[in-house]
C-alpha positions in Angstrom: 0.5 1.4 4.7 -0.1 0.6 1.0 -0.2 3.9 -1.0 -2.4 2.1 -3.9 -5.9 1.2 -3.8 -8.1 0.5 -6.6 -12.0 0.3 -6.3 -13.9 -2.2 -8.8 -15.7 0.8 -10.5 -12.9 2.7 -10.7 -11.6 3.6 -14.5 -8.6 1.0 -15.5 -10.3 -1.4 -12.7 -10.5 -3.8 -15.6 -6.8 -3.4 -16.6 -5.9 -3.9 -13.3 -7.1 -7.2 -12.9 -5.7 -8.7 -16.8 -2.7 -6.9 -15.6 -2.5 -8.9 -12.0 -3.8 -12.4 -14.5 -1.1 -11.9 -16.7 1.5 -11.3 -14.1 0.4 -14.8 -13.0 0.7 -16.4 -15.7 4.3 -15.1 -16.6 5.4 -15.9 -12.6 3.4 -19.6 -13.3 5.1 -20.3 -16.6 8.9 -18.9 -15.4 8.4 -16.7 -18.3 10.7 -14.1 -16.5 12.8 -13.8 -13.5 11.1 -11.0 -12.3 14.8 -9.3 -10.8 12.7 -5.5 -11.8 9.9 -6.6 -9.0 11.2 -5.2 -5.7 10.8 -7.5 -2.2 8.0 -4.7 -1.0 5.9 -4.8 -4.0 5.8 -8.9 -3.8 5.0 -8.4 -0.1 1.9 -6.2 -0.6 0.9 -8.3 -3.8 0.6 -11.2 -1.7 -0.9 -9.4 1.2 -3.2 -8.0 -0.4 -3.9 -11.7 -2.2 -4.6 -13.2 1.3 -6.8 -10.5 2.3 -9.0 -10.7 -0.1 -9.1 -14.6 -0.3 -10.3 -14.2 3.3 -12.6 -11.7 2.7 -14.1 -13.9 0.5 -14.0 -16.7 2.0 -15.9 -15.7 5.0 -19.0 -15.1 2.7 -18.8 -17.8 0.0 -17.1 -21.2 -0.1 -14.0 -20.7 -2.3 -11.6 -23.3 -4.4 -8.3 -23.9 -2.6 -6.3 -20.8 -2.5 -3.6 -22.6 -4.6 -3.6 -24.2 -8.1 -2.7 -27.6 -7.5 0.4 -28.6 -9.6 2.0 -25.3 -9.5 3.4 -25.3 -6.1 4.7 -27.7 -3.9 5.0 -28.4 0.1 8.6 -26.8 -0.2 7.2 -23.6 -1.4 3.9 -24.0 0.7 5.7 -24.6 4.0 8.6 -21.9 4.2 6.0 -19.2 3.3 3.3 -20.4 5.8 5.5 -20.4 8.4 7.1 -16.9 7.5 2.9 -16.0 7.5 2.3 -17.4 11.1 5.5 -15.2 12.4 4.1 -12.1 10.7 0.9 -12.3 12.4 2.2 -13.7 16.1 0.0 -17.0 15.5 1.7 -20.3 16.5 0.7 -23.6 14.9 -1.1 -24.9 18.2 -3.6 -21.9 17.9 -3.7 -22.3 14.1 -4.9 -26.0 15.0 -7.8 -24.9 17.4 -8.8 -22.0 14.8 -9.4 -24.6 12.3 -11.3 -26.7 14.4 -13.4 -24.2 16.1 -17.4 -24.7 15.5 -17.2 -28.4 13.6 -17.3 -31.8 15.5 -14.3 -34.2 15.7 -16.2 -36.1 13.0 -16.2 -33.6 10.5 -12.9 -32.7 11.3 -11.5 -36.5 10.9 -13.9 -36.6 7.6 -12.2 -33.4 6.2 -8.9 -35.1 6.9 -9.6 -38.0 4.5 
């Protein structure tokens, strides 16, 4: 379990979240090799990234979880298969998730 939580309202909520934008920017720029950030506090920075995309996602229609340009398939691919493990999904189910309540046709439109 993640010892840290922070609520929006809390005091230094604010700080929080320049602090996690600036971290960004430094990892997005290779500002900094980031050798003082330990594997477990990466891990539950970008778990608790994914939750909260999904979170949101479910109520709101979201940009791409990405920022094009700043990644590429060689990053993307390693990591979500390293995701799939982690959560005992396979790619087959993956597939059917995504196409669960949309017709084939939006599903060929979305792949154009």
């Amino acid at each position: 379990m993640i010892s840290m939580s922070v609520s929006p309202d809390a005091p230094g909520a604010v700080e929080t979240v320049q602090g996690l934008r600036h971290f960004a920017a430094r990892v997005l720029n290779a500002q900094d090799d980031f050798s003082e950030l330990t594997d477990r506090a990466l891990t539950e920075v970008l778990t608790a990234a994914v939750r909260l995309y999904s979170q949101r996602a479910a109520d709101r229609e979201l940009p791409d979880p990405l920022l094009r340009g700043h990644v590429t398939a060689s990053d993307v691919g390693p990591m979500c298969l390293r995701m799939l493990r982690a959560v005992d999904l396979e790619l087959f189910e993956l597939t059917m998730w995504g196409g669960l309540g949309r017709t084939s046709d939006e599903i060929r439109n979305e792949a154009r």
